[in-house]
DSSP file (Angstrom, degrees, kcal/mol; ACC not computed):
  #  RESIDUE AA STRUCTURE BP1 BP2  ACC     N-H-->O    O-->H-N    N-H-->O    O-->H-N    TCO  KAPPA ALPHA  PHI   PSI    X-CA   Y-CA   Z-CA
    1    1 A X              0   0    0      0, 0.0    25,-0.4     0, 0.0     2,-0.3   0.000 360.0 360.0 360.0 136.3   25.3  175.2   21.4
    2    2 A X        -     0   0    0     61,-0.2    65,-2.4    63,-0.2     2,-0.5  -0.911 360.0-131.0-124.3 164.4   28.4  173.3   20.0
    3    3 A X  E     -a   27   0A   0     23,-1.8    25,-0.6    -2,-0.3     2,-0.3  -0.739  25.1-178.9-116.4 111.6   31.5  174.1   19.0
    4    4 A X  E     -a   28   0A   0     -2,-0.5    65,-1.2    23,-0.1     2,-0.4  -0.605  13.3-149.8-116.6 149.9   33.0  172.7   15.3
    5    5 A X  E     -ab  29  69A   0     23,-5.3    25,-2.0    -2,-0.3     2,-0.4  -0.921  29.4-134.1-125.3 138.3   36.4  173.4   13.8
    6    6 A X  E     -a   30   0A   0     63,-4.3    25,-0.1    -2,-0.4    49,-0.1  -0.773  48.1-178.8 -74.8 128.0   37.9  173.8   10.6
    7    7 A X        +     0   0    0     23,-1.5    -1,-0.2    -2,-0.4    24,-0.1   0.065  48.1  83.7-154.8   7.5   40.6  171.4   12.1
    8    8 A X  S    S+     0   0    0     22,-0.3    23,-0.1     1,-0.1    -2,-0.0   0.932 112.9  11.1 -61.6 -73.5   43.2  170.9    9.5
    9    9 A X  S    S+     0   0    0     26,-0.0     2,-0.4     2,-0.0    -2,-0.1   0.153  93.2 143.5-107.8  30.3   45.2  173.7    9.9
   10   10 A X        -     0   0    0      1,-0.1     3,-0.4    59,-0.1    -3,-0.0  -0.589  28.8-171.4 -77.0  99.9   43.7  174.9   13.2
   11   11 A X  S    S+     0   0    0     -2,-0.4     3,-0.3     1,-0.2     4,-0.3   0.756  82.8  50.8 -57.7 -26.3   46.2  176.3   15.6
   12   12 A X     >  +     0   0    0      1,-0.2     4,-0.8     2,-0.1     3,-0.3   0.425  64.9 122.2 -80.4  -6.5   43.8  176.6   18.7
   13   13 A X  H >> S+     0   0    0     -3,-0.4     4,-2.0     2,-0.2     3,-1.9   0.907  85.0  45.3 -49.5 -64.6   42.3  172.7   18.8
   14   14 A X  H 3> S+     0   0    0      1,-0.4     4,-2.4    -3,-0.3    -1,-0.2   0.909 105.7  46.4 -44.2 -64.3   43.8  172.8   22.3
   15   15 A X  H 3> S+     0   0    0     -4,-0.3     4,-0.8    -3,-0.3    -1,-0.4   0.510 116.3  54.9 -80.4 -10.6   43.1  175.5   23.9
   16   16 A X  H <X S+     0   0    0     -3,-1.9     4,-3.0    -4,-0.8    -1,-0.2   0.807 105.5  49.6 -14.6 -81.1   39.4  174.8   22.5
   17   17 A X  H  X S+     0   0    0     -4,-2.0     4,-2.5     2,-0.2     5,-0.4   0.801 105.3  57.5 -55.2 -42.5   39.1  171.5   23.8
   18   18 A X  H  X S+     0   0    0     -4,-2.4     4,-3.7    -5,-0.3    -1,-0.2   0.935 113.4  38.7 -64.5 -56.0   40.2  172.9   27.0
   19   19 A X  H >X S+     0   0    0     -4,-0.8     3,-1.8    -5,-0.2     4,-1.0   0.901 111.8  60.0 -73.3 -71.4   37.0  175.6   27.0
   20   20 A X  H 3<>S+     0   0    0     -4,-3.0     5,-1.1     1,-0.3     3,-0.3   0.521 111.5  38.2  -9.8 -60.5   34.8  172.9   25.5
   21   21 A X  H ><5S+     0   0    0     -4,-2.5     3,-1.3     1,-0.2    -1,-0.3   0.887 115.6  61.8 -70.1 -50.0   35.4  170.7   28.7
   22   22 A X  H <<5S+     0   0    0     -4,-3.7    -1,-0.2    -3,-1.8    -2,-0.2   0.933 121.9  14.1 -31.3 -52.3   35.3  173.8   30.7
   23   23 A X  T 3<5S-     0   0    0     -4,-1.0    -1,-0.3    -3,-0.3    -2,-0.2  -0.211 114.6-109.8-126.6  35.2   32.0  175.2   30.3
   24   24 A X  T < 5 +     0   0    0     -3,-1.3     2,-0.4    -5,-0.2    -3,-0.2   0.831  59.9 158.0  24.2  90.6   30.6  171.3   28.6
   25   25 A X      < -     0   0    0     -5,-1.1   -22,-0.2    -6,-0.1    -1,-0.2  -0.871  44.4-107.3-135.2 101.8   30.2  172.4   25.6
   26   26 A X        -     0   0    0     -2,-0.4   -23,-1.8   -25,-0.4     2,-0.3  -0.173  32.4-159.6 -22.4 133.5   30.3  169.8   22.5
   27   27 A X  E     +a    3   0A   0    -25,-0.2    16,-1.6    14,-0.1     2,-0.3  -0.973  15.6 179.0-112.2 108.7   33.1  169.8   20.4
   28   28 A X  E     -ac   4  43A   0    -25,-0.6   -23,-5.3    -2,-0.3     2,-0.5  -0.903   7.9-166.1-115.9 140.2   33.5  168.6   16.9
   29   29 A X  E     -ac   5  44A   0     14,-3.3    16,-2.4    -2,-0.3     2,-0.3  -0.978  13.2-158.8-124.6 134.7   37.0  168.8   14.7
   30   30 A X  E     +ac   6  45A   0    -25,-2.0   -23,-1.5    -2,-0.5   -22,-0.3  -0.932  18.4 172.4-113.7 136.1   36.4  168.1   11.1
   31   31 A X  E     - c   0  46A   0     14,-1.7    16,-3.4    -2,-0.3    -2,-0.0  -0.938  30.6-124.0-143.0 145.8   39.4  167.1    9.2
   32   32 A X    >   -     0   0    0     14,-0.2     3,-0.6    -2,-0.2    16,-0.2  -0.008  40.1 -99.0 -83.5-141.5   40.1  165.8    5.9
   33   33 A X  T 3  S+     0   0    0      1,-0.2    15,-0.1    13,-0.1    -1,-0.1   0.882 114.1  70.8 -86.1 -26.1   41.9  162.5    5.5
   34   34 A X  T 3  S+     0   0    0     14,-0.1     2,-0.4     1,-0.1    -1,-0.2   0.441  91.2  51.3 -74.9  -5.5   44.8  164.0    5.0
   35   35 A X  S <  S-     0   0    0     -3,-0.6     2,-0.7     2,-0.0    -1,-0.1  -0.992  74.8-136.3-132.2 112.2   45.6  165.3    8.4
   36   36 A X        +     0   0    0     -2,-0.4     2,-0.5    10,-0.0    -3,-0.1  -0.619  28.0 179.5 -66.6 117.7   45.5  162.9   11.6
   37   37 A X        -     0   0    0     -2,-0.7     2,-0.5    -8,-0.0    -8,-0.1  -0.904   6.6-169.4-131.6 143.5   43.8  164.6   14.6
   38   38 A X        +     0   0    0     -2,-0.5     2,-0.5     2,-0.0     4,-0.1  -0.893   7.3 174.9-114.5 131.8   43.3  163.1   17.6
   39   39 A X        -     0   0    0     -2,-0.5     5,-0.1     3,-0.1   -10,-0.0  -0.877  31.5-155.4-163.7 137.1   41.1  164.1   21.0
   40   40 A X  S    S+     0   0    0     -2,-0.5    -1,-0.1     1,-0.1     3,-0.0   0.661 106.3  23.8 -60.8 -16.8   40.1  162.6   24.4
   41   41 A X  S    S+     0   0    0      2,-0.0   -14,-0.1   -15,-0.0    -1,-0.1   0.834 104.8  81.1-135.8 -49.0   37.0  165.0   24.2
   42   42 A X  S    S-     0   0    0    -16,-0.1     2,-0.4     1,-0.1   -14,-0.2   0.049  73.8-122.1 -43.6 148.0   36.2  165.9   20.8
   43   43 A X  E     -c   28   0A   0    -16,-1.6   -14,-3.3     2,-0.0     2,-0.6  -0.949  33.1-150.9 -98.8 138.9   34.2  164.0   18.1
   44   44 A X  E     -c   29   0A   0     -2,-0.4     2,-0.8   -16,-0.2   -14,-0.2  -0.840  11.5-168.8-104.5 116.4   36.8  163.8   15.1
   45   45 A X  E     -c   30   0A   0    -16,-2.4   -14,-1.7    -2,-0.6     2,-0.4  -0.808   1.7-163.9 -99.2 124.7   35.1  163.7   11.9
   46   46 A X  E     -c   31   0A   0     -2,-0.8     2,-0.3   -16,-0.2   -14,-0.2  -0.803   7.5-168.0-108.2 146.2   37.3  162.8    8.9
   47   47 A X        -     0   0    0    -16,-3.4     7,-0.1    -2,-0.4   -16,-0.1  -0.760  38.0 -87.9-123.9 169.0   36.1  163.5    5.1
   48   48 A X        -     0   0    0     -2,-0.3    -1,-0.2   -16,-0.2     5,-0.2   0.216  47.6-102.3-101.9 170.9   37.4  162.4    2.1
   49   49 A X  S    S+     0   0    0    -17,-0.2   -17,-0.1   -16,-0.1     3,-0.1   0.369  75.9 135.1 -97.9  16.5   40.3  165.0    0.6
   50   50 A X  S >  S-     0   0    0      1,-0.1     3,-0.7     3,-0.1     2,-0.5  -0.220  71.3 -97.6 -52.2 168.9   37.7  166.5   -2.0
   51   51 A X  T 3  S+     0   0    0      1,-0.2    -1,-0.1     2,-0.1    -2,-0.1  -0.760 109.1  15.9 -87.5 130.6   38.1  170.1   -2.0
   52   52 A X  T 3  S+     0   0    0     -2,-0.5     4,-0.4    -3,-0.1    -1,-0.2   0.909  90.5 127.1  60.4  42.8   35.4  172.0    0.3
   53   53 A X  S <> S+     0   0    0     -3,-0.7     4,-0.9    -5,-0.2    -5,-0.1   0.459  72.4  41.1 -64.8 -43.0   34.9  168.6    1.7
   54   54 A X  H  > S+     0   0    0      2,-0.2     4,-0.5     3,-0.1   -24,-0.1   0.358 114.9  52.4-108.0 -14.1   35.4  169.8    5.2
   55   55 A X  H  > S+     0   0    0      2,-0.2     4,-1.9     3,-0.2     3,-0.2   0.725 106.9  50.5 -88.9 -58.6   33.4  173.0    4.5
   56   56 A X  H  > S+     0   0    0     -4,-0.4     4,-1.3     1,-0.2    -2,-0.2   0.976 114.2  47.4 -56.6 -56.8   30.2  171.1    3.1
   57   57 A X  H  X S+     0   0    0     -4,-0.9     4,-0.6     2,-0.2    -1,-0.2   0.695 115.4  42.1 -78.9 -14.2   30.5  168.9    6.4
   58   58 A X  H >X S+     0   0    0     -4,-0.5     4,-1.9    -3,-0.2     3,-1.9   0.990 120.6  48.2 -44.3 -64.4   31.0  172.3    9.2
   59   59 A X  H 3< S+     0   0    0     -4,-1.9    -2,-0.2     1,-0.3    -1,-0.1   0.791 110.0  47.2 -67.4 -51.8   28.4  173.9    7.2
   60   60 A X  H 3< S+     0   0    0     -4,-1.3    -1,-0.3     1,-0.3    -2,-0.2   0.630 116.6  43.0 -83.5 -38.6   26.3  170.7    7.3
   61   61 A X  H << S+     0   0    0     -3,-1.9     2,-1.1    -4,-0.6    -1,-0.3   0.648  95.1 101.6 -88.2 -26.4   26.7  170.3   11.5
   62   62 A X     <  +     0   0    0     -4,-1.9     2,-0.3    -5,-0.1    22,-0.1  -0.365  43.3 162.4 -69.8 104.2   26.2  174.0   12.2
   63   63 A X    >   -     0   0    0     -2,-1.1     3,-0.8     1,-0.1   -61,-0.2  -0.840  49.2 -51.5-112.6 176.6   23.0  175.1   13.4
   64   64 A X  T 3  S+     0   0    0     -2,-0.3    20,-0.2     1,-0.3    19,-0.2   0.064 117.5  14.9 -56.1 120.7   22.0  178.2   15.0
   65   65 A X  T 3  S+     0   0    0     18,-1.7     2,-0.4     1,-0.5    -1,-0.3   0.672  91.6 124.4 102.8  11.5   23.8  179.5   17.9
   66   66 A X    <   -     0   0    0     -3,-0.8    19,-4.1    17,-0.2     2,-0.6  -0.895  63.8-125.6-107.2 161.5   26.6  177.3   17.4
   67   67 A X  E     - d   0  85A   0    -65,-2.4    19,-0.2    -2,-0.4     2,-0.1  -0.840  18.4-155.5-125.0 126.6   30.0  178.9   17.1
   68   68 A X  E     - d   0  86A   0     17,-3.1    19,-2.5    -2,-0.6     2,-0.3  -0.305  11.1-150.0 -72.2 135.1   32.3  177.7   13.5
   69   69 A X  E     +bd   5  87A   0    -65,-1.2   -63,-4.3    17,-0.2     2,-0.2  -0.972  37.9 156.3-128.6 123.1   36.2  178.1   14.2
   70   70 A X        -     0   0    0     17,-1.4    19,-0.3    -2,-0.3     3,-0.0  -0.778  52.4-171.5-162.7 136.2   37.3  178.9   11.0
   71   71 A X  S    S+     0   0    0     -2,-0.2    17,-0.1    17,-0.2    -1,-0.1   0.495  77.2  98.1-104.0 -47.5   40.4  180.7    8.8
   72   72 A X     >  -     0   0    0      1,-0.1     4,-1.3    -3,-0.1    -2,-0.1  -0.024  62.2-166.2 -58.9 129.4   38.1  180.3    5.8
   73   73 A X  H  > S+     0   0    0      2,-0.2     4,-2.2     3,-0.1    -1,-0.1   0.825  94.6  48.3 -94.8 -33.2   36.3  183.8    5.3
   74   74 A X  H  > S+     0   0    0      2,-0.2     4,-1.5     3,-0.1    -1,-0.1   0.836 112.0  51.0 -71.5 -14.9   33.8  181.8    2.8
   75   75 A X  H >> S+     0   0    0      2,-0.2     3,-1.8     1,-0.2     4,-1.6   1.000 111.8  43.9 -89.5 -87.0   33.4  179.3    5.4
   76   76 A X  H 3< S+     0   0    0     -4,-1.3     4,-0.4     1,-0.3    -2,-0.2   0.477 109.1  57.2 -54.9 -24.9   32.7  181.8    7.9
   77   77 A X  H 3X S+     0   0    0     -4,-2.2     4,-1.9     2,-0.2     3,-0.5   0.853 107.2  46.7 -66.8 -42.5   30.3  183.6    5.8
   78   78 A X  H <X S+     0   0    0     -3,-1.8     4,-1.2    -4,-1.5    -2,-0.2   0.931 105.4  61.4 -58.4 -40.6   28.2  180.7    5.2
   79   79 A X  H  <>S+     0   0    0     -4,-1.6     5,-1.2     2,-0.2   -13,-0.2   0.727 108.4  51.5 -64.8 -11.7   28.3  179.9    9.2
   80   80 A X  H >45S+     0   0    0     -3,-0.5     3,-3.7    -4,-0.4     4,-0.4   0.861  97.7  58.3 -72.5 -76.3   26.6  183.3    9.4
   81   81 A X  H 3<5S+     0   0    0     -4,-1.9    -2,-0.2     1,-0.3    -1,-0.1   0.457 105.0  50.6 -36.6  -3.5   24.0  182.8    7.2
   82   82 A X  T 3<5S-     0   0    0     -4,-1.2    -1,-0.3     2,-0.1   -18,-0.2  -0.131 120.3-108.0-106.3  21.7   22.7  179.8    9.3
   83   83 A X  T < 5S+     0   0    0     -3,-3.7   -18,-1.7     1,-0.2     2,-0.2   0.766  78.5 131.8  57.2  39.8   22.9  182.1   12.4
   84   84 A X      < -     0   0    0     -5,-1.2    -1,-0.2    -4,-0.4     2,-0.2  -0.748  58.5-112.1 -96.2 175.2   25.9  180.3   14.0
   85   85 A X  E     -d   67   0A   0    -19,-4.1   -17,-3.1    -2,-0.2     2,-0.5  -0.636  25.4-157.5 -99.7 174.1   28.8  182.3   15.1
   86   86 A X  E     +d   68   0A   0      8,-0.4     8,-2.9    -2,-0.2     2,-0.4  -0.940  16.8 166.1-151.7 112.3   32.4  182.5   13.6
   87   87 A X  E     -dE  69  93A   0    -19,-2.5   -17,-1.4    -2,-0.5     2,-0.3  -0.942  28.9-133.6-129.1 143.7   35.4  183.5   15.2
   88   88 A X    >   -     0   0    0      4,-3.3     3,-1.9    -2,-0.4   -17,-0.2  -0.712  35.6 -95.9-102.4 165.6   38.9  182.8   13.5
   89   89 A X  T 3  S+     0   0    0      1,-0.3    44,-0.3   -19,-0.3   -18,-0.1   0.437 123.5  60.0 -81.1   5.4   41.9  181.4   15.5
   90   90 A X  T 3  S-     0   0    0      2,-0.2    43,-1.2    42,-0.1    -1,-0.3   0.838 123.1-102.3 -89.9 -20.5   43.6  184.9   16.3
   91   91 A X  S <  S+     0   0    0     -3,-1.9    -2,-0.2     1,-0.5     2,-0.1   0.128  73.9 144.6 127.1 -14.0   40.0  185.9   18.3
   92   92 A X        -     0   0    0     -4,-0.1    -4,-3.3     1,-0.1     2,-0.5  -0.525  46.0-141.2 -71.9 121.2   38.6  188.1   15.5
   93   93 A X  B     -E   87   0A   0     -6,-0.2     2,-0.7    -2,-0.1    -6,-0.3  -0.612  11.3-125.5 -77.9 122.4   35.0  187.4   15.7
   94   94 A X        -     0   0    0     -8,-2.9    -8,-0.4    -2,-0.5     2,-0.1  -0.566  34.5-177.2 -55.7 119.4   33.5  187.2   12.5
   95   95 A X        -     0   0    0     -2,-0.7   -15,-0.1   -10,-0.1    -3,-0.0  -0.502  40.2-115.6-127.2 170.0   30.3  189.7   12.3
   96   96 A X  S    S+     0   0    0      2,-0.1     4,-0.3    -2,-0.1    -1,-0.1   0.473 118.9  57.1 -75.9 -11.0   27.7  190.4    9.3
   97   97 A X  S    S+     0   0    0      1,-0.1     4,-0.3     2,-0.1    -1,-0.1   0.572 115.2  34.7 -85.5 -18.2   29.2  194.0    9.2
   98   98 A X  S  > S+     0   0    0      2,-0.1     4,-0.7     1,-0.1    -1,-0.1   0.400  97.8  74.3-122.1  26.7   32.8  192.6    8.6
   99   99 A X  H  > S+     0   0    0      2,-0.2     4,-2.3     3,-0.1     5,-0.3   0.742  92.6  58.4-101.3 -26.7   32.5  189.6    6.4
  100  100 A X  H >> S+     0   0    0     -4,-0.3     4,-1.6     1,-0.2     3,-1.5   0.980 107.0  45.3 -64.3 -51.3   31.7  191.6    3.4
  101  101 A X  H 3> S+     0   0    0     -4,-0.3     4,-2.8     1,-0.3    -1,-0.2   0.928 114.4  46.7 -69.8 -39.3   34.7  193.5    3.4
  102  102 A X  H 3< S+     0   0    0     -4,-0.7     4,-0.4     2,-0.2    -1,-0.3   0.629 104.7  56.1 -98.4  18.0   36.8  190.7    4.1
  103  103 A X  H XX S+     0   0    0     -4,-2.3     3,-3.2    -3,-1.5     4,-0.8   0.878 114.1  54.8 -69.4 -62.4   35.2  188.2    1.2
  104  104 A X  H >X S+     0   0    0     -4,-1.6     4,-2.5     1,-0.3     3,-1.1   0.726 105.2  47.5 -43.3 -52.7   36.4  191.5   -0.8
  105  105 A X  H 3X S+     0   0    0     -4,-2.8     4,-2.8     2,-0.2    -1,-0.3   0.785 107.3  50.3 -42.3 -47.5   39.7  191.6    0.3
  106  106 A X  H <> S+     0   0    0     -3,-3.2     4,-0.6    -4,-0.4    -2,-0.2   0.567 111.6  50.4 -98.2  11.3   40.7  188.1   -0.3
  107  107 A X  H <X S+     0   0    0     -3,-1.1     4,-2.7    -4,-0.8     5,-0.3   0.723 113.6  46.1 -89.4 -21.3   39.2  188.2   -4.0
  108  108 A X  H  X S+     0   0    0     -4,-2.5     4,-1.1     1,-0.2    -2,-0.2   0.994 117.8  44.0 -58.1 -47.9   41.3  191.7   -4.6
  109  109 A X  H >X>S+     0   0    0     -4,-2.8     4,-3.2     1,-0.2     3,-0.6   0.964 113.8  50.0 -63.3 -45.8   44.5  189.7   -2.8
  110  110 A X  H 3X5S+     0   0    0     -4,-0.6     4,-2.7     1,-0.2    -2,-0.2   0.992 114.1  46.4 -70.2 -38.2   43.6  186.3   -5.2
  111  111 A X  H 3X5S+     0   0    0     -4,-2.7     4,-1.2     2,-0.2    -1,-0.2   0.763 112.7  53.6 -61.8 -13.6   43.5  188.8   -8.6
  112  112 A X  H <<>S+     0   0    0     -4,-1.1     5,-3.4    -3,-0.6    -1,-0.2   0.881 108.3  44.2 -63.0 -68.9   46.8  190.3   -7.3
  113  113 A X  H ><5S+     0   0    0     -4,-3.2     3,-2.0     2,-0.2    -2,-0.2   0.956 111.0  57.6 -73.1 -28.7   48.5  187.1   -7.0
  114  114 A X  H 3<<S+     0   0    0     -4,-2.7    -1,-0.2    -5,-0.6    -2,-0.2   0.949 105.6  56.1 -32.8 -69.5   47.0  186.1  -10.6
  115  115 A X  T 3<5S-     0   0    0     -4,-1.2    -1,-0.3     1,-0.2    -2,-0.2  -0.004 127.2-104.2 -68.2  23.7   48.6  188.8  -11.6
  116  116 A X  T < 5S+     0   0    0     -3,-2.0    -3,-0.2     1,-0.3    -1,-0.2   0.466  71.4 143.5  83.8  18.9   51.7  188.0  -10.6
  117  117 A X      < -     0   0    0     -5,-3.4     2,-0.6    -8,-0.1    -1,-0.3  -0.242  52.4-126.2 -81.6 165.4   51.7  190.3   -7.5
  118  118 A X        -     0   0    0     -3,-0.1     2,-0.5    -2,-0.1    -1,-0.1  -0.948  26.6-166.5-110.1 122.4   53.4  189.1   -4.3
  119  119 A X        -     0   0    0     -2,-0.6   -10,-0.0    -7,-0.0     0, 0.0  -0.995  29.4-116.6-112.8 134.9   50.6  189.4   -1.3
  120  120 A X        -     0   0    0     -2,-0.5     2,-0.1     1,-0.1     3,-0.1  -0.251  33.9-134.8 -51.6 140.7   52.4  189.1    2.1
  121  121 A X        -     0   0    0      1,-0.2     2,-0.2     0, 0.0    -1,-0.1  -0.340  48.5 -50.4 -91.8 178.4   51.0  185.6    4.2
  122  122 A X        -     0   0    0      1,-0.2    -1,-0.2    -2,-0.1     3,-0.1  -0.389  60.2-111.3 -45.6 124.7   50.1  185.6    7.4
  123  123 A X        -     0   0    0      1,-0.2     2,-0.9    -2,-0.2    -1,-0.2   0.308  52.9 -80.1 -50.6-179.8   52.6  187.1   10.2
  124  124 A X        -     0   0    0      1,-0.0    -1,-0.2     0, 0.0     2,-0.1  -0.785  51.9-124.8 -63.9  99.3   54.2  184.4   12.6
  125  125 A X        -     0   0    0     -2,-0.9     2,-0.1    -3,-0.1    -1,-0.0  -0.321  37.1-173.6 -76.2 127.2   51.7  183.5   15.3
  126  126 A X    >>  -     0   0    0     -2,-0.1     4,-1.7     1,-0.0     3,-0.7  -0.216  41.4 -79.6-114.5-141.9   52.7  183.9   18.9
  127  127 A X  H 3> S+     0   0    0      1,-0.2     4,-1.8     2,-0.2     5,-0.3   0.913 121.6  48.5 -58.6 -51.1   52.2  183.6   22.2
  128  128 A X  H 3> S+     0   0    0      1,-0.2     4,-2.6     2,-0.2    -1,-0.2   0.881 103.0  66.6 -73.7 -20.4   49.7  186.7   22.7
  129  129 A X  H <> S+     0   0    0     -3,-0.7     4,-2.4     2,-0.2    -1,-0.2   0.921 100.5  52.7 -57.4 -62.1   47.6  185.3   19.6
  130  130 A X  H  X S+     0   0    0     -4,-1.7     4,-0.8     2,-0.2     5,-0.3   0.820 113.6  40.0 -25.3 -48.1   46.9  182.4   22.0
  131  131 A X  H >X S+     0   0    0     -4,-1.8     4,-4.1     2,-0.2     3,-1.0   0.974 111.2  55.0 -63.3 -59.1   45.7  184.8   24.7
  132  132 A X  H 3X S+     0   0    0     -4,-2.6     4,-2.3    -5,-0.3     5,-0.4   0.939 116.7  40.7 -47.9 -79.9   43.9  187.0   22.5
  133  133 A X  H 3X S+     0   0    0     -4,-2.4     4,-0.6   -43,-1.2    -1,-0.3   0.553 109.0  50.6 -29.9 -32.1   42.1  183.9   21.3
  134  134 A X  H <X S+     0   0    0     -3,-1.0     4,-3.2    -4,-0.8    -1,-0.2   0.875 119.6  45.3 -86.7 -50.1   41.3  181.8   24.4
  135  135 A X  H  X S+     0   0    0     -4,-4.1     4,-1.6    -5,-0.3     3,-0.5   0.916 110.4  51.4 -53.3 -62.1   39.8  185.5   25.7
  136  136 A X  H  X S+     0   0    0     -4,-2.3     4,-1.7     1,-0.3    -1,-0.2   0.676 123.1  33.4-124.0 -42.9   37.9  186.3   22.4
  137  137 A X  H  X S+     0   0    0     -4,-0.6     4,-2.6    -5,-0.4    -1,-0.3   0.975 112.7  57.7 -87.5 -40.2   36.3  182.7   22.7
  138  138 A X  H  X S+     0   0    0     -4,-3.2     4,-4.1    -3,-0.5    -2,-0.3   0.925 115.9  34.0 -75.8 -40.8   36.1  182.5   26.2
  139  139 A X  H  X S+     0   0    0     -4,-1.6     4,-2.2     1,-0.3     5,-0.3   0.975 110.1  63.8 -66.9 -56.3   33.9  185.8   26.3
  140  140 A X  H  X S+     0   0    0     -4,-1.7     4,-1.1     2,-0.2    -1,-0.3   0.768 107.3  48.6 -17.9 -51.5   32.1  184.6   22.6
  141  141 A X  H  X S+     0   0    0     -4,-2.6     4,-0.9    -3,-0.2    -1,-0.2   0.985 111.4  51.0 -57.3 -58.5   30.6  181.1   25.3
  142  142 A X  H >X S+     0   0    0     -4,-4.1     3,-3.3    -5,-0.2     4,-2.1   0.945 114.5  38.6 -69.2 -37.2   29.4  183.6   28.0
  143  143 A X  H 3X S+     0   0    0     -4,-2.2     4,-2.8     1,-0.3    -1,-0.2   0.975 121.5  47.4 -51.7 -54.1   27.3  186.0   25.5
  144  144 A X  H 3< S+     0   0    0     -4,-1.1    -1,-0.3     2,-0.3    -2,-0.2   0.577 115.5  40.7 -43.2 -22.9   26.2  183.2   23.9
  145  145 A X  H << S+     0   0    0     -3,-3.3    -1,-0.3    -4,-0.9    -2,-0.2   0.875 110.7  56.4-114.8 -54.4   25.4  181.6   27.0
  146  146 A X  H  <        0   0    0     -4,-2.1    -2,-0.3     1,-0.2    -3,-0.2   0.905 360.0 360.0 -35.1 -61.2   23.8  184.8   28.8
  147  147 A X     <        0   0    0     -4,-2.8    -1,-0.2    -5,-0.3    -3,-0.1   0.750 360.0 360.0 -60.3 360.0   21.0  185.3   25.5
């Protein structure tokens, strides 16, 4: 098992690395060029600034039984479909029973904003988003690790 991260806009790269090291677990942060990332522990892979640049190369590193950290819902759908796991940086594990609904969701929200609708972003993330996450992964290693 490794663990690779959509690592651009990735609040959790810390608190990652930190279980990575924990429980020796590979860690890879894919970034495009555009965003310097840095790690003592991590391999940092940087890709060119095409679009879904950083998505072909996760996709590309994932194999089965690794777990994709991930925002991206298409991203995360593919990281199912090559039997890795996918958890997003609040702790919501990605499942094959909830990815359908929430590809569906963010084409209803992208025909919304076509249409000139206002869709509310993401709240502020705090402190307990942290928690949530670091728990959500932490437990996400030991099943993973238990099969």
């Amino acid at each position: 098992m490794k663990i690779v991260i959509d690592a651009d806009a990735c609040p959790v790269k810390d608190i990652t690395e930190e279980l990575a090291r924990e429980y020796s677990i590979e860690l890879i942060m894919v970034s495009n060029i555009n965003h310097l990332i840095r790690s003592n522990y991590a391999q940092v892979i940087v890709v060119d600034g095409a679009d879904q640049s950083a998505d072909i190369a996760i996709i590309n590193l994932s194999k089965p039984g690794d777990i994709v950290i991930t925002q991206d819902y298409g991203l995360a759908s593919m990281a199912l479909a090559k039997g890795s796991y996918a958890i997003d940086p609040l702790g919501k594990q990605y499942t094959h029973e909830n990815i359908e609904g929430l590809l569906m969701q963010r084409y209803i929200n992208q025909k919304a904003r076509r249409a000139g609708q206002r869709i509310n972003g993401p709240r502020k993330r705090q402190s307990i988003d942290n928690r949530r996450f670091e728990h959500n992964m932490r437990q996400l290693i030991l099943d993973i690790q238990d099969q």
